[in-house]
C-alpha positions as CSV (number, residue, x, y, z in Angstrom):
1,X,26.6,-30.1,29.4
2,X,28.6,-29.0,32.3
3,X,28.7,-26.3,34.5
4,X,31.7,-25.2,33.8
5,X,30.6,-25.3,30.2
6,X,27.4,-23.3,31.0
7,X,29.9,-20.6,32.7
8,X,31.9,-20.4,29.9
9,X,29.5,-20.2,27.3
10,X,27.5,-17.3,29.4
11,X,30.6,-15.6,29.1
12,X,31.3,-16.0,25.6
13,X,27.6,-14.3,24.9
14,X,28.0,-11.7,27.5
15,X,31.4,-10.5,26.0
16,X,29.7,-11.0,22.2
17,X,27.2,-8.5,23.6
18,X,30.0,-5.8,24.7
19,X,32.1,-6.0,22.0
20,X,28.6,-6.1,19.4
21,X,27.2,-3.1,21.7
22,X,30.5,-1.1,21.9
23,X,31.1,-1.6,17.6
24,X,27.3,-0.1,17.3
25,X,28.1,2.4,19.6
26,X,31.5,3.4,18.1
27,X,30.1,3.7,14.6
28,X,26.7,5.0,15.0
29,X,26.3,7.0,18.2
30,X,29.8,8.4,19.4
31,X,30.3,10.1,16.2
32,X,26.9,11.9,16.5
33,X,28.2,13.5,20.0
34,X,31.2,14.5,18.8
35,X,30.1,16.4,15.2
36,X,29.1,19.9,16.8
37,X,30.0,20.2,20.1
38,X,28.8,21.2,22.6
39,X,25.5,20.6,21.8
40,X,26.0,17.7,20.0
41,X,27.1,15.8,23.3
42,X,24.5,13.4,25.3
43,X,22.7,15.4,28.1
44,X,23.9,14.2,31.5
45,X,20.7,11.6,31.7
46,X,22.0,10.2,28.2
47,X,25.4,9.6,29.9
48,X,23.5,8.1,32.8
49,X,22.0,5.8,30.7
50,X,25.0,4.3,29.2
51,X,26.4,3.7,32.4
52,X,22.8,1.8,33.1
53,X,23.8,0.1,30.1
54,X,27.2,-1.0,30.5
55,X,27.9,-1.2,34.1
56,X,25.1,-4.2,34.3
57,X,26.6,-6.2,31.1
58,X,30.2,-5.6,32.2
59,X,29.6,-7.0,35.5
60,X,27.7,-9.9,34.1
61,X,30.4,-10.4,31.9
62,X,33.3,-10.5,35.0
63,X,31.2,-12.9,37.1
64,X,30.7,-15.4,34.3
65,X,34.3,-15.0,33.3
66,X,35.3,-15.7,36.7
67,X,33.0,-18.7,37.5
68,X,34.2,-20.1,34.3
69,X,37.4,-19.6,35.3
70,X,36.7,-21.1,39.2
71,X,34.8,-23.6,37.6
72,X,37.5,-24.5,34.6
73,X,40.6,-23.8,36.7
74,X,41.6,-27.6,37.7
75,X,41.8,-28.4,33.7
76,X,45.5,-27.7,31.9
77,X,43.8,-27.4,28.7
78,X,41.2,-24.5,29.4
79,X,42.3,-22.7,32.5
80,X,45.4,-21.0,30.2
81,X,42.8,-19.2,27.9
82,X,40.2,-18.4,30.3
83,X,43.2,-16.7,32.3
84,X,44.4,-14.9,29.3
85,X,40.4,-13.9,28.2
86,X,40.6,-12.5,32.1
87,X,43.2,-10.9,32.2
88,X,42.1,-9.1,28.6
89,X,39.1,-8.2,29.8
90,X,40.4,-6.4,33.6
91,X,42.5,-4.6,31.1
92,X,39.5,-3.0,29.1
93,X,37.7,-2.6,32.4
94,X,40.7,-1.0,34.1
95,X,41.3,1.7,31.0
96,X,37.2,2.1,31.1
97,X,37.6,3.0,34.7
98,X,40.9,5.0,34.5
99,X,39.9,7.0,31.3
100,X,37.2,6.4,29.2
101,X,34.0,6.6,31.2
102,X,35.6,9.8,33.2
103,X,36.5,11.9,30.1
104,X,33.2,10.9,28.6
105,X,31.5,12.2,32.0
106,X,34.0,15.1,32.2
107,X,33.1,16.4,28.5
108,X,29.3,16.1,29.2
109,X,29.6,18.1,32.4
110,X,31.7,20.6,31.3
111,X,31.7,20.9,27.8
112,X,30.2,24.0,27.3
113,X,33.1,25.4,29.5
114,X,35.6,23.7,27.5
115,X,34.5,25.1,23.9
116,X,33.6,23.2,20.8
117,X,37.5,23.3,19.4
118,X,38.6,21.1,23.1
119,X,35.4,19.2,23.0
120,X,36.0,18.0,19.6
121,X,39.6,17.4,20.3
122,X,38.8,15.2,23.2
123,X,36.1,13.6,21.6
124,X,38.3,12.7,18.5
125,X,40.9,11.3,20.8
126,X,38.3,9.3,22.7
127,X,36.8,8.0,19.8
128,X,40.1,6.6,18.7
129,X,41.1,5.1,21.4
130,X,38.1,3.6,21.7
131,X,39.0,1.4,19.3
132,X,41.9,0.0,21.0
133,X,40.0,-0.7,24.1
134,X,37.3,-2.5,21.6
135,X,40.3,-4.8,20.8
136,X,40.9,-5.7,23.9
137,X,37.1,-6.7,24.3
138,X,37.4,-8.6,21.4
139,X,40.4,-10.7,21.9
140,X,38.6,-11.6,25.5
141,X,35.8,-12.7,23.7
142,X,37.8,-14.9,21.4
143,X,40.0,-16.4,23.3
144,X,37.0,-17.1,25.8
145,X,35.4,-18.8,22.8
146,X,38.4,-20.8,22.0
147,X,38.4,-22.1,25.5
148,X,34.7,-23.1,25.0
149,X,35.9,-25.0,22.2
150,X,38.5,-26.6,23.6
151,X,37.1,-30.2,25.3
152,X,37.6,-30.2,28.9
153,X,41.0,-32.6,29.8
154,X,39.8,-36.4,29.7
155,X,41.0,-37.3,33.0
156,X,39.1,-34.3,34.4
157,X,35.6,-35.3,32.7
158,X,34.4,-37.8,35.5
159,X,34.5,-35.1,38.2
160,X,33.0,-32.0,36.5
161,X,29.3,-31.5,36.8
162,X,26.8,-32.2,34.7
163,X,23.1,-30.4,33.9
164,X,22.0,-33.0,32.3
165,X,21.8,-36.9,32.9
């Protein structure tokens, strides 16, 4: 087995993970915060701890996506899909960044403030959305998977890596 298909297969488990953790979360735990606001939402500690959750497993994820991708990029056969799986996953990372983990933190902070009617709102709106950016997640994660399936180009073999003699 080669590097690069070490790299692409730690991918392919890390962005399993997210899109397994974020389906768990999205059925089991976000509709908890959201049933009787506000003091149905996570405490600010709770939202801390997602973020000590996510922020680990999504950087994991991007750093074996990219050394996949630097270590795949030479091969016409994988480099497409690994490209595509990248450029899926900066997309859920940039709508995580750009909405969903500040609303989340905004609603915690302020959602006594805001009043259960706007909480719940926001939280409903969230919650669906969500699911898009779970899409996204999951296309990354198949794609990334096809590209693990796909066998390296044959000309290409001789000068990848290998763990194992």
């Amino acid at each position: 087995m080669s590097y690069a298909d070490l790299a692409l297969g730690a991918s392919n488990v890390l962005l399993g993970g997210a899109v397994g953790a974020g389906v768990n979360q999205s059925l089991f735990t976000t509709p908890r915060w959201f049933s009787s606001p506000p003091g149905s939402l996570p405490d600010v500690d709770g939202a801390r701890s997602l973020r000590n959750f996510w922020a680990p497993l999504e950087a994991g994820s991007a750093l074996a996506l990219g050394t996949a991708w630097a270590l795949n990029r030479s091969d016409p056969r994988r480099r497409p899909l690994i490209s595509l799986a990248g450029g899926l996953f900066l997309g859920g990372f940039a709508v995580t960044a750009a909405y969903f983990a500040p609303e989340l933190f905004r609603l915690v902070r302020s959602g006594h403030q805001l009043g259960p009617s706007e909480v719940e709102r926001r939280g409903r709106r969230w919650q669906t959305l969500n699911w898009g950016r779970l899409a996204l997640m999951a296309a990354a994660s198949v794609v990334a998977a096809a590209a693990a399936h796909t066998r390296p180009s044959p000309s290409l073999r001789r000068f990848l890596p290998s763990v194992m003699h």
